[in-house]
N, C-alpha and C positions, 0 to 999 in steps of 0.2 A: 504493500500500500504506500503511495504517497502521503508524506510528510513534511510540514513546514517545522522549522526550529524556531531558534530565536537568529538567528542570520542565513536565513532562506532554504532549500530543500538539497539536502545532500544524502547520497547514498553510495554503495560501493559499487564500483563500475562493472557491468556484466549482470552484475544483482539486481539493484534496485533502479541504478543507472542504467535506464536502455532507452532504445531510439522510441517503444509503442508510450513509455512514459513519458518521456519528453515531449512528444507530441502531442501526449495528453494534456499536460499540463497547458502550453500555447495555442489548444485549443480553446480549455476552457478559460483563459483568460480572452482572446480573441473574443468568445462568446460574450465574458462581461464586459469588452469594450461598444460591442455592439449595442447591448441595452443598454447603457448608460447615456448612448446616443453624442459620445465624445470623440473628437475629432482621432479619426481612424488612422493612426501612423503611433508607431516603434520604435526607439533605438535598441537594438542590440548586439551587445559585443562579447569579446571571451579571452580567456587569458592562454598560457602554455600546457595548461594540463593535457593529459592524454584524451583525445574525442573532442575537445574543447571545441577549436571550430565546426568539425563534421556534426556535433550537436546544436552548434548556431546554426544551422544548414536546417537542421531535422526542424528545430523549433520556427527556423522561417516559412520552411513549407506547411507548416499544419497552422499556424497566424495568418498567412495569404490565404490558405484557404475558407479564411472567415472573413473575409475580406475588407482585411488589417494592410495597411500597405508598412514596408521595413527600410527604416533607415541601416544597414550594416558597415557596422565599423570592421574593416576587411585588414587590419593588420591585428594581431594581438595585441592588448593594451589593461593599463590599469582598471578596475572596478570603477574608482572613483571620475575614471575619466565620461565613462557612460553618464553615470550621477549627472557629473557637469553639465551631459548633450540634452538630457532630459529638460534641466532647468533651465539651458542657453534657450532649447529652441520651444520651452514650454509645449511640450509633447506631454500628453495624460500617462504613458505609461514607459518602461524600459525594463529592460533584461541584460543579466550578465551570465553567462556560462562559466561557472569555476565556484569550487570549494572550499575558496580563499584556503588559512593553515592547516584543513585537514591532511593527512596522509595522501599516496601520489594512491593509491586504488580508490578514494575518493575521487565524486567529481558533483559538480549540484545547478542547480538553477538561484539565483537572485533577482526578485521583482523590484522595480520602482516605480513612485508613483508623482502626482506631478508635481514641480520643483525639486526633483533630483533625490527624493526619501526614501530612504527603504518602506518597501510596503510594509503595511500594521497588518497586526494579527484581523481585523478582521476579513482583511483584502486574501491575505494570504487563507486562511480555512477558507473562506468562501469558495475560491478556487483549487483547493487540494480536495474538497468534499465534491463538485460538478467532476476532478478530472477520475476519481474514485469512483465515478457511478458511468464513466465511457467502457465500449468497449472501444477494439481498433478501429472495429467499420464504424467505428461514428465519428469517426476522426477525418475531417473532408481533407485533403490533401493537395498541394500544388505543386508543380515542378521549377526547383531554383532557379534554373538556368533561361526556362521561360519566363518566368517569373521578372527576371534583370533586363532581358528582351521585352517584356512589356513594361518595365520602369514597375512594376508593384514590388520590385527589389531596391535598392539602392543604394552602391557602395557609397562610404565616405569617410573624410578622415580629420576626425575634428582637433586633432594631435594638439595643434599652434594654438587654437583660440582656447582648449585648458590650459594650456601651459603659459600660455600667455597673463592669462588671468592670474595664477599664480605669481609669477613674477611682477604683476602690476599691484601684487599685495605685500610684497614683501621690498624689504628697504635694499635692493641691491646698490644703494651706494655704500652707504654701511658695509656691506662685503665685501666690496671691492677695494677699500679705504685697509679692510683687516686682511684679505685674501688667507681666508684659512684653507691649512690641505687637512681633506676630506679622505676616509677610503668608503665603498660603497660596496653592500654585498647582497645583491637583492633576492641572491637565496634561488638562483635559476627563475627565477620569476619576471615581473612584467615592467619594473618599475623603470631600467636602466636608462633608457633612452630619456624619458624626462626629466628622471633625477640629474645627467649627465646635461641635460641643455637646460636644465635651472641653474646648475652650478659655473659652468663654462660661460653662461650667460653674465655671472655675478662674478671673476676669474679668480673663480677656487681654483687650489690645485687637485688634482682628484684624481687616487688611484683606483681600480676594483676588482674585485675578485667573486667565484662563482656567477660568471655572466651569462656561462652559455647554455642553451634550449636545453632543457635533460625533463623531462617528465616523468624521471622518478627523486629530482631536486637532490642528486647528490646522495639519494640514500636515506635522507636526511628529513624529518619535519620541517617544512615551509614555515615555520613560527619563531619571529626573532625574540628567542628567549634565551636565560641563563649557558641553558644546556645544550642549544645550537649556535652559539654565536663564538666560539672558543676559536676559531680561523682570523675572523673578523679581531678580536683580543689581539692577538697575534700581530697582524699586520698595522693594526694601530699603532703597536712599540715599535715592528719594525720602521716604519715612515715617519716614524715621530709626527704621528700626524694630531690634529687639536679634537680630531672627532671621526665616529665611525655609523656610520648610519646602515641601516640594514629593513628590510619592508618584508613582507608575507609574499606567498605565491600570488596574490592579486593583488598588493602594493597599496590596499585600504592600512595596514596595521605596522608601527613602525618600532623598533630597536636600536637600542642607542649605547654605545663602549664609548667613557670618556678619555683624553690623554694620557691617563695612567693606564689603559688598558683595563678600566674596571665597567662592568655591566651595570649600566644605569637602569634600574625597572621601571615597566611604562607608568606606575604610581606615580614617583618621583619625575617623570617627561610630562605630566599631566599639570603638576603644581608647581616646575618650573616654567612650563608656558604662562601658564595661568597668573602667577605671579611675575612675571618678566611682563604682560600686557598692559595688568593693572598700574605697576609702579614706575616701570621705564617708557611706555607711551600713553599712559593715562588713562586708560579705556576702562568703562564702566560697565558693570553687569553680575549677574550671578554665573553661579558654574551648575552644571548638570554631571552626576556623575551614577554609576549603579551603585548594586547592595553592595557590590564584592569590589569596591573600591575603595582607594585611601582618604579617611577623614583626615589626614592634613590638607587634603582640599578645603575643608570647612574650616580650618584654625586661617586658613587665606582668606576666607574669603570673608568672614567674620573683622578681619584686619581689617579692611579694606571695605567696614560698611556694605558689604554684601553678602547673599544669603548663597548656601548650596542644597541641591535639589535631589533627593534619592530616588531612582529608579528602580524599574526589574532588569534584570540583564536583557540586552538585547540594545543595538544600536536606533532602533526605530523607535524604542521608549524613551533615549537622548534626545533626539530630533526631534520629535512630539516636543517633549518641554523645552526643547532650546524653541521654538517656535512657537510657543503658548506663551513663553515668560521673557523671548527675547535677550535670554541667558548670554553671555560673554563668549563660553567656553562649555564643553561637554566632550566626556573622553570615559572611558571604559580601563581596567587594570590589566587588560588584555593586548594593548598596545593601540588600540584605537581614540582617536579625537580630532574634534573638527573647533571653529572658529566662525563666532559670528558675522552674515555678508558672503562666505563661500560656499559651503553646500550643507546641506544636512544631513550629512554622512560623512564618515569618517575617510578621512583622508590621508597616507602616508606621506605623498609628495610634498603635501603642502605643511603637514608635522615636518617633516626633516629642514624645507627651506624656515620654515619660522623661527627652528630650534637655530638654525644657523646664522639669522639674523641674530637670536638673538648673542651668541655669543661675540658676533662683531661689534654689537653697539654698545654691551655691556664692558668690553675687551679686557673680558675673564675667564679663565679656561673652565670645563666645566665644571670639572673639580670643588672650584670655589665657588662656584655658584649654590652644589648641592649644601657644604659648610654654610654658605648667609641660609642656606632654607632653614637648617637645624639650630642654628644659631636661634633665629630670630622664632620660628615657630615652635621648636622641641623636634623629638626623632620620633616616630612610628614609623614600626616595620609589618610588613605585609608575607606570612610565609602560606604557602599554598601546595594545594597536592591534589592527582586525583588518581582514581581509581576505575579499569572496566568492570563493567557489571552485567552479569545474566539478568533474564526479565526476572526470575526465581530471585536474584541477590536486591534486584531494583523493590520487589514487593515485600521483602521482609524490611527491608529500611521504610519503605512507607510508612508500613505498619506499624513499626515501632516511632518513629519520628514524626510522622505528618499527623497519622491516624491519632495516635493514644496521646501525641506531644510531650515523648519520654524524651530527657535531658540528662545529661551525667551531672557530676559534682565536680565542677569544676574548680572548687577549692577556694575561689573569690567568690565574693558577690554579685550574681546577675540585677542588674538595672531594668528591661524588661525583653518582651521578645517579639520577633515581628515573623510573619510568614506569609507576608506581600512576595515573595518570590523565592522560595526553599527556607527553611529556618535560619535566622538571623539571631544571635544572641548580642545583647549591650550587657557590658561588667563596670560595675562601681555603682557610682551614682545616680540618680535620673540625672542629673547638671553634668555631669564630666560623661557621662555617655552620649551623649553630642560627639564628642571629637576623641574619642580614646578609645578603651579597648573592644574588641569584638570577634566574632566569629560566625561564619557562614556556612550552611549544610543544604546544597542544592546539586539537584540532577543536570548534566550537561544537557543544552539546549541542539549540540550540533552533533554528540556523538554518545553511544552508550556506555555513558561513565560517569561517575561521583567525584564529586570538587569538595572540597573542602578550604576554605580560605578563615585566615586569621590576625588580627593586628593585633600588636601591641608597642610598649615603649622600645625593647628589643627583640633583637631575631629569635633568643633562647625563649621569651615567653610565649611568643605569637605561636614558636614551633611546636612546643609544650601543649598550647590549647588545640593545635589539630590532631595531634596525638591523644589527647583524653577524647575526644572527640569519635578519632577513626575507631578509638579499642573498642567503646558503646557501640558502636553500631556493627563490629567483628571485622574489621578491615585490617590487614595487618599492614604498618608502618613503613 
């Protein structure tokens, strides 16, 4: 069966990932473009994974045959770059083909909706329950190639006018005044070419590694995190370069190793943005962030006479509230965040060039940047973990956690508890649990498996509360 997560429909290739689903799926959207009575046209694009384009292909032909006409972006390209074509040419809908950080036998569909959003849950079940009740023959069909011969296809290639945009948002004299050298590792993925003429544009020096097509990414998890970014580590010392940037297989999610060679987490790239906005160019607004994100976001945003906004996971609940409240910033601990005025969805290009402004205008490496954050606001650390799970392992955690709302003894005092999006524990106070310690017990939204997240003042405590945590529920450590 078709399923949406919380960042669009992913499943393993040959399995769930096949051409009668895919079709499905751009049928019944095609069908709800039709009744809404909204102007009939498309972007879609796709990144390097394996089928990536030949299922742009599949999903054009069963959209034409509902007759949906398709803008196609015909070279591979970032996620966020669709996002942008969406909002540039205010089109009602768009798609992306790719699994952003899943594993390379993943592969998935992503919807948008108009101004560049991720579709919301109710867009998406609407359309996963219609594509669930097709069979194949009800899936009208059209042929590509006639299709580009009658123009109901239509290559194109909006490369310049995102990247452009981008660079009209970022201070490239500032760059150019500091000329820092970059290394870039986009992880076999989509990003290179943009990232490589924002920075050339701004004259970085820029070396990079892991550039070429591989669609099984090196072996490797597409997710620039701790425990695949140890290349990227590396190359930073050896080029003594000032920063290392690094993006997912669809270049929405970004990673960051500073001049020591030390792995910066996307928590702390979220409230150095966030706080480099507010206090070196002045910008006003609250931040949006999820459950399983770092409250020193909120000790910023609190500074600075602004409020922060908790979510569920999922970047479509960011963008909901960066757009309801007009928020400054909204970013995810996942590696994702966007920026108010560019799109509402997360964006790695335009993370990486901001993070690079800002170290030219502050002309601090980043090192010291993370010190003024602890300094000024206090340390909280974020330790995380997860787990696969059988549907049998997934229903006895229910049971015991969701169902009865068993909790262990965590040896401090809980403040209260929230199950707006998996269980959420607050420790201490009601008053100091605003911004201090916690922990978080939810099912992954993209894959079958158990997370577990937790903050506190340091690494040993936070690590401590997932492990009381995992042992209750029988997970072993």
């Amino acid at each position: 069966m078709i399923q949406f997560g919380t960042g669009g429909w992913r499943a393993v290739i040959g399995d769930g990932f096949t051409r009668s689903n895919i079709q499905k799926i751009a049928a019944a959207l095609g069908r709800r473009i039709r009744r809404e009575g909204v102007q009939r046209e498309i972007c879609i694009g796709y990144d390097r994974r394996f089928l990536s384009r030949e299922a742009a292909i599949w999903f054009s032909e069963a959209i034409t045959g509902e007759g949906v006409k398709v803008d196609f972006i015909n070279l591979s390209c970032p996620t966020p770059q669709v996002m942008y074509t969406v909002k540039r040419w205010n089109l009602p809908y768009g798609a992306a083909i790719t699994a952003s950080h899943n594993p390379a036998l993943y592969n998935g569909v992503k919807l948008f909706t108009k101004g560049g959003r991720d579709a919301g849950q109710d867009v998406t079940d609407a359309i996963q329950d219609e594509a669930n009740a097709m069979s194949d023959v009800d899936v009208h069909l059209s042929d590509f190639k006639e299709c580009l011969r009658a123009g109901a296809i239509s290559f194109i290639d909006p490369r310049d006018d995102y990247l452009d945009s981008i660079l009209a948002r970022v201070d490239t004299s500032a760059i150019r005044r500091r000329r820092p050298r970059i290394v870039i590792d986009p992880m076999y993925g989509v990003s290179l070419t943009g990232l490589m003429t924002i920075l050339y544009s701004s004259r970085c020096d820029v070396d990079v590694i892991h550039d070429t097509h591989d669609a099984f990414f090196g072996r490797r998890l597409p997710a620039p995190t701790l425990d695949t970014l140890a290349d990227l580590q590396r190359q930073v010392l050896e080029h003594n370069a000032d920063l290392g940037i690094a993006t997912d297989g669809d270049a929405d999610r970004l990673g960051v190793i500073d001049e020591r060679g030390r792995y910066i987490s996307a928590n702390l790239v979220l409230v150095l943005l966030y706080y480099y906005l507010l206090k070196y160019k002045g910008w006003k607004g609250a931040a949006v962030r999820n459950v399983a994100t770092t409250h020193l976001l909120d000790r910023v945003a609190e500074k600075f006479g602004e409020q922060c906004i908790e979510v569920p996971v999922g970047f479509k609940h960011v963008s909901a509230a960066m757009q309801r409240t007009d928020a400054l910033i909204g970013g995810e601990s996942s590696g994702g965040l966007t920026v108010r005025g560019h799109i509402f969805g997360k964006d790695g290009l335009y993370a990486a060039s901001l993070l690079v402004e800002m170290l030219s205008v502050t002309g601090k490496p980043l090192s010291a940047m993370v010190e003024d954050i602890y300094r000024e606001f206090g340390e909280l650390h974020v330790a995380e973990r997860d787990w696969p799970l059988t549907e049998a392992g997934k229903a006895e955690i229910n049971a015991k956690v969701f169902d009865r709302h068993g909790l262990p003894d965590f040896g401090i005092p809980m403040a209260k508890v929230s199950w707006m999006d998996g269980c959420k524990v607050w420790f201490g106070s009601e008053e100091a649990a605003k911004s201090d310690g916690w922990l978080i017990l939810r099912f992954s939204g993209t894959e079958p498996r158990l997370r577990i997240f937790a903050e506190a003042g340091t690494m040993g405590e936070a690590e401590a509360l997932v492990d009381i945590m995992a042992r209750y529920v029988g997970l072993k450590n």
